[in-house]
N, C-alpha and C positions, 0 to 999 in steps of 0.2 A: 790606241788608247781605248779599244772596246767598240761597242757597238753605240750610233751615233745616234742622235734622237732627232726628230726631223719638229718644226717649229710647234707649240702647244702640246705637245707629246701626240702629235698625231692624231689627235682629236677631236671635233667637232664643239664648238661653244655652245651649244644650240643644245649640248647632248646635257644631262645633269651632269656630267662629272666635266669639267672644263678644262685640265692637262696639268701638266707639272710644272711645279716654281718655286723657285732656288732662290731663300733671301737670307743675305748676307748680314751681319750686323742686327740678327733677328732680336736680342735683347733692347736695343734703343729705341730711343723716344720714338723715333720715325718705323725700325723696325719690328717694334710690338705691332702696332696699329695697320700695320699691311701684314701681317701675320693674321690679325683679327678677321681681316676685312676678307681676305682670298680664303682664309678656308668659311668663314658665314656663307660665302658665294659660290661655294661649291667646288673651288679649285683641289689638286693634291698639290700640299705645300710640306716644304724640309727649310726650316730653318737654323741657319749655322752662327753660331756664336763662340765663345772662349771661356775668357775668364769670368761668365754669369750664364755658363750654359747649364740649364734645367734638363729633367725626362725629358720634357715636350721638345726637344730640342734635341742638334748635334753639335757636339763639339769639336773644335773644328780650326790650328791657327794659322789662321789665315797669309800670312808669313810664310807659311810652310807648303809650298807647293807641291810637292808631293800629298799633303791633306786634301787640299782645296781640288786636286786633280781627282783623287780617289772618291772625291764627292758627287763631281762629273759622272765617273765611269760609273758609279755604283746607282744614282737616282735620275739620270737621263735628262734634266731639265728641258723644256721646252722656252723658260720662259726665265730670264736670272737677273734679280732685281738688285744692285750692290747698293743697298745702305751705308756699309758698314764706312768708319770715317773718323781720324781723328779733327775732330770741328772747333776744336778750343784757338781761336788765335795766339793769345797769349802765350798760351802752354808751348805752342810750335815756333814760334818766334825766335828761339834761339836753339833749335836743334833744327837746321833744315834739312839735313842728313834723314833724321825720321820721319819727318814731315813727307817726303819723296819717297820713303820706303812705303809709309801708310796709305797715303792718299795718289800713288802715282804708280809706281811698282806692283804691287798688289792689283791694280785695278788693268793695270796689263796682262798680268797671268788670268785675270775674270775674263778679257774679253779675249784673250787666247783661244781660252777655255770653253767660252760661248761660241765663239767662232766655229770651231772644231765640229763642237756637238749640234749645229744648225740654231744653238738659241738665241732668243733675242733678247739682246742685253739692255737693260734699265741703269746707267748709271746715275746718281743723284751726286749733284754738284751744285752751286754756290753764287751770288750774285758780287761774292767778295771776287770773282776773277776779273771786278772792274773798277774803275779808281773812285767813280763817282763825281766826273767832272762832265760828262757827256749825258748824264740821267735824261730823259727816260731810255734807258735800254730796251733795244730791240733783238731777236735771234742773231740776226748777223753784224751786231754789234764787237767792235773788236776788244777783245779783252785786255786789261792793262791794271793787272794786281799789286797793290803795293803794300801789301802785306807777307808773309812767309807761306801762313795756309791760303791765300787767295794762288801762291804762285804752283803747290803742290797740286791743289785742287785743277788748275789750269793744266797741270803737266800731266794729271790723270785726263781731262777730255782731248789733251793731246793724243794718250795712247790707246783710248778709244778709240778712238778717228782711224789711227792709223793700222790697228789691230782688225778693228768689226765695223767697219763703214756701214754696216745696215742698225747698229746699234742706237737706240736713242739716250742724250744727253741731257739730262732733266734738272737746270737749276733752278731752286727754290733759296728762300730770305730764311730770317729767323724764325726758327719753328719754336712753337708750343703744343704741350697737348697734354693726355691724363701723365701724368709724373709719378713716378717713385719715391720722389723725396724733391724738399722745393730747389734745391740748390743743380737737377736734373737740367734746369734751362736759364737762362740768365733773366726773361722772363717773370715765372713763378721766382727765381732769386729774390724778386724786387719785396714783396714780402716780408722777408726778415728786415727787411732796411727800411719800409715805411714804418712797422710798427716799433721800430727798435726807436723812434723820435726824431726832431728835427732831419730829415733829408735834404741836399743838395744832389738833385737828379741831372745829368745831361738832356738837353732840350737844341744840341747841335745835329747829332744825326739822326736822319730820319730810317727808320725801320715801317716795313709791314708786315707785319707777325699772321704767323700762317700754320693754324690750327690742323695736328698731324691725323686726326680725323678725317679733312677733307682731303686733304693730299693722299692718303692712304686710298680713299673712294677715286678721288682723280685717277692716278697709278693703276685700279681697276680696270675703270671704263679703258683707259686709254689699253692697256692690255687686251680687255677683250672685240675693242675695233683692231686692232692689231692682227686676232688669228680670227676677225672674219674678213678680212680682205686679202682678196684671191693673192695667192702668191706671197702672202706676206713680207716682211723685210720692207714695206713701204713705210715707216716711217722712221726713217734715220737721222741722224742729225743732231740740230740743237733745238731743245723745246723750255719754257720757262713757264711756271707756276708761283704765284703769289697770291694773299689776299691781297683787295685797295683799298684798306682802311693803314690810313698813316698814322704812324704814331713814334713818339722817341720816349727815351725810360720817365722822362718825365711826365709824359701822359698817360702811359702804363702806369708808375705811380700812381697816378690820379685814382687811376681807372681802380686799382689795388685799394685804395683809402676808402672809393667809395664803395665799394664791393665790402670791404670790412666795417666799417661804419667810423671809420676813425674821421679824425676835422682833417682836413686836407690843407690849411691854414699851415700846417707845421712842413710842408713839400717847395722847396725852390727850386723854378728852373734857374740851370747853367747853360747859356746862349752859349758861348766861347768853345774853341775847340782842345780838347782832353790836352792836357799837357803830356807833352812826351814821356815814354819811360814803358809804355805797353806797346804790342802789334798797334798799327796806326789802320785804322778805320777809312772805308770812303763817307763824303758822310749825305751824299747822295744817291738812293740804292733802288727807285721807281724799274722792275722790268717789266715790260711789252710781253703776254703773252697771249700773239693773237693768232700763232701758230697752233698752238694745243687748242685754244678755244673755239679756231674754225673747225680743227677737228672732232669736236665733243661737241661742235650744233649739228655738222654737217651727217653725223650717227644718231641724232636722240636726243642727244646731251643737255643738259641747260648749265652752261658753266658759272652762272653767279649761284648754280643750290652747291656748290661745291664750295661756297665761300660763307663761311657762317658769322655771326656778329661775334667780335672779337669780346665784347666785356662780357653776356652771356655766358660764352664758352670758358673764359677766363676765371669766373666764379664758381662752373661748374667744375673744372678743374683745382682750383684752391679748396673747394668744400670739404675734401678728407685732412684736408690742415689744418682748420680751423676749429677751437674749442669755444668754448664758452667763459673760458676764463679771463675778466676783463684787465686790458690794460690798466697801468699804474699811471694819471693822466700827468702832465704839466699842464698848466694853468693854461687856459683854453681849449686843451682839449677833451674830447669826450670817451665814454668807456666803450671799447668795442670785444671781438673775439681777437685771439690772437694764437697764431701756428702752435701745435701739437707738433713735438719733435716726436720722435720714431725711432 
């Protein structure tokens, strides 16, 4: 299959140019923001995407193995980060035929792939691979999905394992971060729903929403401790990232109301668990990641500047949505800005 690329593209980190990296899913929320970060940081990055591939980009479907191989043999990766993901529970719930094609299949021709070529594979994976009965989760916590995409997601760090054992398995919570449009994250969704009036938010499952800024910088460092330890391949396995700020969409709400300046008077939590009829949620999702953070002190690191204040962040991310045009109030509440469609 050509000429192999040995770990970092052979490189030296030390050197200004720091090797090659292959990121999959470059379009998404999660794969913009490591796109950003590896080339600001002096990396050579090729980002492959599909149905929203730009110039700056390859297009690339992923499905199609013969593509995804011809990407291999033609830019040599040292380093391949797979993003790419369908993340919707819902949406996979009742195709799990595709569900295993996207998240499980595909992510075995990656680590084939990486295997092949000496690179070290980043797969990004899901705290949905556990039910939520055992919280807090630790690395060798045993997985128990009761969902559709917790089980697809599960059947991709199977084929990991069993394809690239030097590979690492990186599950992260619900991500947020700069969006394209609000509806990008379930998140910024919340948005449309607090200013649209009265809300009934869930206040059953707990989330730690985990700004794709920092995860992107985490993903970094961890990268470049990676190709400065001798021999590399040392960190395989399962590693977990989250922020610790708890929250469920009912405190997100909040947090959205008061970021906009609306009365928050008009927000109800719903203690009770979602009635049936969508992908069924854990609804306890705390993981332990004390794996990556011994490794990110034990180099330099300080793993809490990796975790930024959730309502900050969250404002600064909403500020291209919001106008000036004031809500039409009901009686009690107050005028605020309200989202700019696009």
């Amino acid at each position: 299959m050509g000429n192999k690329a040995p770990c970092c593209g052979g490189r030296d980190v030390s050197s200004g140019f720091r090797g090659k990296v292959l990121v999959t899913g470059a379009t998404g929320l999660l794969g913009r923001q490591v796109m950003r970060v590896f080339q600001e940081r002096g990396w050579k990055v090729r980002g492959l995407a599909f149905s929203r591939a730009t110039e700056a980009l390859v297009k690339c479907d992923l499905l199609d193995v013969s593509q995804l191989a011809y990407q291999f043999k033609d830019f040599c990766p040292g380093i391949v980060i797979h993003c790419a993901a369908e993340r919707r529970p819902d949406k996979l719930e009742s195709d799990k035929d595709y569900a295993i094609r996207i998240n499980a299949d595909v992510v075995r021709n990656v680590g084939n792939l990486a295997k092949e070529y000496q690179a070290w594979l980043i797969y990004l994976s899901t705290n949905y691979v556990f039910d939520g009965k055992q919280a807090p989760y630790d690395e060798d916590a045993t997985p128990c999905p009761i969902n559709v995409y917790g089980e697809s997601k599960l059947a991709g760090e199977r084929a990991v394992a069993e394809v690239h054992p030097g590979a690492a398995i990186l599950r992260v919570p619900l991500l947020y971060g700069p969006i394209e449009k609000l509806e990008e994250t379930s998140v910024t969704g919340l948005l449309d729903t607090v200013v649209a009036g009265y809300a009934k938010l869930d206040n059953w499952q707990e989330r730690f929403p985990t700004n794709t800024e920092d995860l992107a910088l985490v993903i970094e460092a961890f990268c470049t401790i990676q190709c400065r330890t001798p021999g590399h391949g040392s960190f395989g396995g399962i590693f977990h990232w989250q922020a610790n700020e708890r929250h469920t969409k009912y405190s997100m709400g909040m947090a959205i109301a008061e970021i906009t300046g609306l009365d928050t008077t008009h927000i109800t939590p719903v203690d009770s668990a979602p009635a049936p009829g969508s992908a069924p949620r854990p609804q306890f999702e705390r993981m332990l990641c004390k794996r990556l953070e011994s490794i990110l002190t034990s180099n330099g690191f300080q793993p809490d500047k990796f975790r930024s204040d959730f309502k900050t962040c969250l404002a600064r991310h909403l500020q291209p949505f919001l106008g000036q045009t004031k809500v039409q109030p009901e009686e009690g509440q107050i005028t605020s800005a309200v989202p700019v469609k696009s």
